[in-house]
Every structure is written in structure tokens, then in C-alpha cells.
OpenMM code with the backbone's topology and positions (N, CA, C; nanometers):
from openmm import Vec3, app, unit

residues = "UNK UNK UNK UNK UNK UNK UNK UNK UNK UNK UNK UNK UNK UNK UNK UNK UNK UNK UNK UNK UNK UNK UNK UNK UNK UNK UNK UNK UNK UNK UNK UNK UNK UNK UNK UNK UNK UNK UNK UNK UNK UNK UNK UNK UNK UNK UNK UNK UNK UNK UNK UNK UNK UNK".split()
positions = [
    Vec3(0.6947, 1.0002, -1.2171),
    Vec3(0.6390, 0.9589, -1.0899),
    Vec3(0.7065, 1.0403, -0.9802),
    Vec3(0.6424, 1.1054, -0.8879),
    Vec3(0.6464, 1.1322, -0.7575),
    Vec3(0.6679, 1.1152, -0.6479),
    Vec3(0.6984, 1.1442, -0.5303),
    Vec3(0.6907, 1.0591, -0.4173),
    Vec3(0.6775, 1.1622, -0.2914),
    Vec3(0.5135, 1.1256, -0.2175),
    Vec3(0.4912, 1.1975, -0.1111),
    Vec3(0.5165, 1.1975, 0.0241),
    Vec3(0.4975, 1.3114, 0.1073),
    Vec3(0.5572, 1.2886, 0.2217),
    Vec3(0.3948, 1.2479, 0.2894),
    Vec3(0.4240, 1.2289, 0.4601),
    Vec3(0.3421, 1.1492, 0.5232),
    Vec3(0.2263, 1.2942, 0.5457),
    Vec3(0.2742, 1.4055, 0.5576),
    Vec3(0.1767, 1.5517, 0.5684),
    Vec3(0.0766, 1.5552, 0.4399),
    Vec3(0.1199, 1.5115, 0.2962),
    Vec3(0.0715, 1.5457, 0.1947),
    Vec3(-0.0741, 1.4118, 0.2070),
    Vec3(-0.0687, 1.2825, 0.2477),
    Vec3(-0.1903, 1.2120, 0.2744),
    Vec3(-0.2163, 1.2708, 0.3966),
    Vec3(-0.1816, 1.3397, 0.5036),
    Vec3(-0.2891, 1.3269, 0.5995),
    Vec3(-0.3271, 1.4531, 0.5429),
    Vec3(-0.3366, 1.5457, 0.5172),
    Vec3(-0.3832, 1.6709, 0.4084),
    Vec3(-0.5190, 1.6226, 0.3529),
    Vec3(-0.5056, 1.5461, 0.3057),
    Vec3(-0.5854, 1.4570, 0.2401),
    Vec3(-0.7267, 1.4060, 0.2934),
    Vec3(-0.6593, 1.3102, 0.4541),
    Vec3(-0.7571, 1.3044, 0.4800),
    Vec3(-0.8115, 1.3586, 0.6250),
    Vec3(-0.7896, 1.4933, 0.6220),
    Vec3(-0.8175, 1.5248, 0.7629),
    Vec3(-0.8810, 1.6815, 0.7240),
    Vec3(-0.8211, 1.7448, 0.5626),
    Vec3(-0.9097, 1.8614, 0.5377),
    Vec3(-0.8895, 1.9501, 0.5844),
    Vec3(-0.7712, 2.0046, 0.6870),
    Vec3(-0.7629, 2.0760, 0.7679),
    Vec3(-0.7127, 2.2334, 0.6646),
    Vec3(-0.6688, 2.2225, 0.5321),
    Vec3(-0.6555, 2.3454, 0.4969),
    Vec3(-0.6850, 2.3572, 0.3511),
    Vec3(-0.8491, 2.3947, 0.3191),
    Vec3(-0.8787, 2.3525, 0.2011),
    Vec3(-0.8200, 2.3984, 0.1261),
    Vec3(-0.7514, 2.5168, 0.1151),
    Vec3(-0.6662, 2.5501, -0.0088),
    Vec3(-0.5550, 2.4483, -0.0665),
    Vec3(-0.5030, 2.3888, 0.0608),
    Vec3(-0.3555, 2.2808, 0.0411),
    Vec3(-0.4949, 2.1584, -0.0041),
    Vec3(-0.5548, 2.1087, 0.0525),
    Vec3(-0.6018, 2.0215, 0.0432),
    Vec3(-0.6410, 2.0260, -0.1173),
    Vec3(-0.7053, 2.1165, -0.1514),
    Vec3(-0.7231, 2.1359, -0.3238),
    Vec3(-0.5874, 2.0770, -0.3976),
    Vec3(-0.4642, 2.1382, -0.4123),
    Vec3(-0.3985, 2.1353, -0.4496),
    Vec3(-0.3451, 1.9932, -0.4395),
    Vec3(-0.3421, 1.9457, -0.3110),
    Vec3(-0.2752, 1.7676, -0.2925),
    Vec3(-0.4208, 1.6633, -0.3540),
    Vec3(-0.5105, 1.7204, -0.3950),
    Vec3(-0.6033, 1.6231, -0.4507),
    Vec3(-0.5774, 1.6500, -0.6128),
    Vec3(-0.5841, 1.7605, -0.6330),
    Vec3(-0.5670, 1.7821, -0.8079),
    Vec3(-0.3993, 1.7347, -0.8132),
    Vec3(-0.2906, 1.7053, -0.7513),
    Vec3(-0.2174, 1.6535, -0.7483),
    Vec3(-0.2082, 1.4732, -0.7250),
    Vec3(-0.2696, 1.4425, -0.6869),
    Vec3(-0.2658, 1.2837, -0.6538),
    Vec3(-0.4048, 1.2505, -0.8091),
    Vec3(-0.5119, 1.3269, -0.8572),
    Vec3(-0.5819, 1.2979, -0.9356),
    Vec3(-0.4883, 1.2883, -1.0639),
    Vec3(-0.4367, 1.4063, -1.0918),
    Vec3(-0.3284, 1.4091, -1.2213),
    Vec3(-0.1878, 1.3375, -1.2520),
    Vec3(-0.1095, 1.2964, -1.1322),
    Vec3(0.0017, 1.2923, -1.1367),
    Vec3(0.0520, 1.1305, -1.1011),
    Vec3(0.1299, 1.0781, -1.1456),
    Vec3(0.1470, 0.8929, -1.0918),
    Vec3(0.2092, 0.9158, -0.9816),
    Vec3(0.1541, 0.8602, -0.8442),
    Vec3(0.1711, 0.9259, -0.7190),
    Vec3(0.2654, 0.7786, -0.6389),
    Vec3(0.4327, 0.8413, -0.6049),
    Vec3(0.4815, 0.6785, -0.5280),
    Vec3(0.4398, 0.7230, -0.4184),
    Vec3(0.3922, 0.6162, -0.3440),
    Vec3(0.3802, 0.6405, -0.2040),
    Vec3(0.4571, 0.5455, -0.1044),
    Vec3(0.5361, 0.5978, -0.0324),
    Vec3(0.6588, 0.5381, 0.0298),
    Vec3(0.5780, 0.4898, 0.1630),
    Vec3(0.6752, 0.3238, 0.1359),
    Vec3(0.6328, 0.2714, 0.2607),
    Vec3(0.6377, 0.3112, 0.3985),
    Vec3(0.7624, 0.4179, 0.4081),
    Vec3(0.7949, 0.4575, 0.5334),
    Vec3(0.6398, 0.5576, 0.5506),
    Vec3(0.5942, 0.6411, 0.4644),
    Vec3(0.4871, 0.7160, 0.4869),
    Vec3(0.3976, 0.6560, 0.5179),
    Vec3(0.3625, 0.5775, 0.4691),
    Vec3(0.2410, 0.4383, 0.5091),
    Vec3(0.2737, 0.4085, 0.6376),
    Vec3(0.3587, 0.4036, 0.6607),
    Vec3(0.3901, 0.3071, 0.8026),
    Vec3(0.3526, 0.4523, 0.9284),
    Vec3(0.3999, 0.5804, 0.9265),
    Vec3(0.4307, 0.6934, 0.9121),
    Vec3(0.3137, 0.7014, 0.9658),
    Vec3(0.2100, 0.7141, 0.8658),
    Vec3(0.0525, 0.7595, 0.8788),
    Vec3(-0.0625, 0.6634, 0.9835),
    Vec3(-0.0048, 0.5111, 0.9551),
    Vec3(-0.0170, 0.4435, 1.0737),
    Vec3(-0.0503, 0.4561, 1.2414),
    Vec3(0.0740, 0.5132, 1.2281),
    Vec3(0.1818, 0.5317, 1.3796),
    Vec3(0.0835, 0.6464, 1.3845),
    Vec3(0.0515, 0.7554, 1.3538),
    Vec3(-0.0331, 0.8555, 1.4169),
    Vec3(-0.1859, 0.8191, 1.3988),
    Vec3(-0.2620, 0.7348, 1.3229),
    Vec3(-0.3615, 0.6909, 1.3450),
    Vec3(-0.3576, 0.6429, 1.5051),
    Vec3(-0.2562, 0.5405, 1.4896),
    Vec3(-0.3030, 0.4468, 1.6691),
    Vec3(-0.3029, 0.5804, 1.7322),
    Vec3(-0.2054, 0.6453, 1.7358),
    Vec3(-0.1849, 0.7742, 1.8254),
    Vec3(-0.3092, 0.8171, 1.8599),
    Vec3(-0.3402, 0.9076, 1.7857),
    Vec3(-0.4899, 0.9715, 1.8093),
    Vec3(-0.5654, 0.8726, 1.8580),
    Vec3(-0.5897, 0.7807, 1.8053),
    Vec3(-0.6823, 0.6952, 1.8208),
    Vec3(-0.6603, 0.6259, 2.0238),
    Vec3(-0.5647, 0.6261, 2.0428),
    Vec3(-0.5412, 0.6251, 2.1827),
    Vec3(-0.5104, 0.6872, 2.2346),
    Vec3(-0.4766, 0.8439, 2.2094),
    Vec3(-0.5130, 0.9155, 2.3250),
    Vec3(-0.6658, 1.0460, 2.3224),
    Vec3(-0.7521, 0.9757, 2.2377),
    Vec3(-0.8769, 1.0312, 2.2474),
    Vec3(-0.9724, 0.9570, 2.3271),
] * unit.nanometer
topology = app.Topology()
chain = topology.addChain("A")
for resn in residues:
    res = topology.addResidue(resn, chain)
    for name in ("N", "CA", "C"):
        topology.addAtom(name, app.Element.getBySymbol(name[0]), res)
């Protein structure tokens, strides 16, 4: 098992560099993926972000 940082989900879901983005999906498809609460919390905190200052 693994454990990702908060760049490797927003990679994920924002698409911004399909080559990385390939790679962190055939990685989260193949691999037992921990995902740390602090990243969760992490990914959060810049949702509201954007989300309030757009």
C-alpha cells in the first residue's frame, strides 16, 4: 500500500496534464491506494477556495 499526496488527486480531477494524469490513474487503478486524511482535508480547503473566489 501507498500513500498519496494532495497534487496526485487533484491531478486526477482537474486533468490539467494528461500525461501525469495517465500515469496517477493507471496508478490508483493498479495499486492499493492510502489516502491520508490530511490530503482529504487538504483537497477540501482548496475546493472552498476556488469555489469562493470565483
Amino acid at each position: 500500500m501507498i500513500s498519496v499526496d494532495t497534487n496526485v488527486i487533484v491531478r486526477l480531477l482537474t486533468k490539467d496534464d494528461v500525461g501525469q494524469f495517465q500515469q496517477d490513474l493507471k496508478l490508483f487503478q493498479e495499486r492499493e491506494i492510502f489516502k491520508r486524511y490530511l490530503s482529504v482535508i487538504d483537497l477540501f480547503g482548496l475546493l472552498v477556495f476556488l469555489i469562493i473566489t470565483l
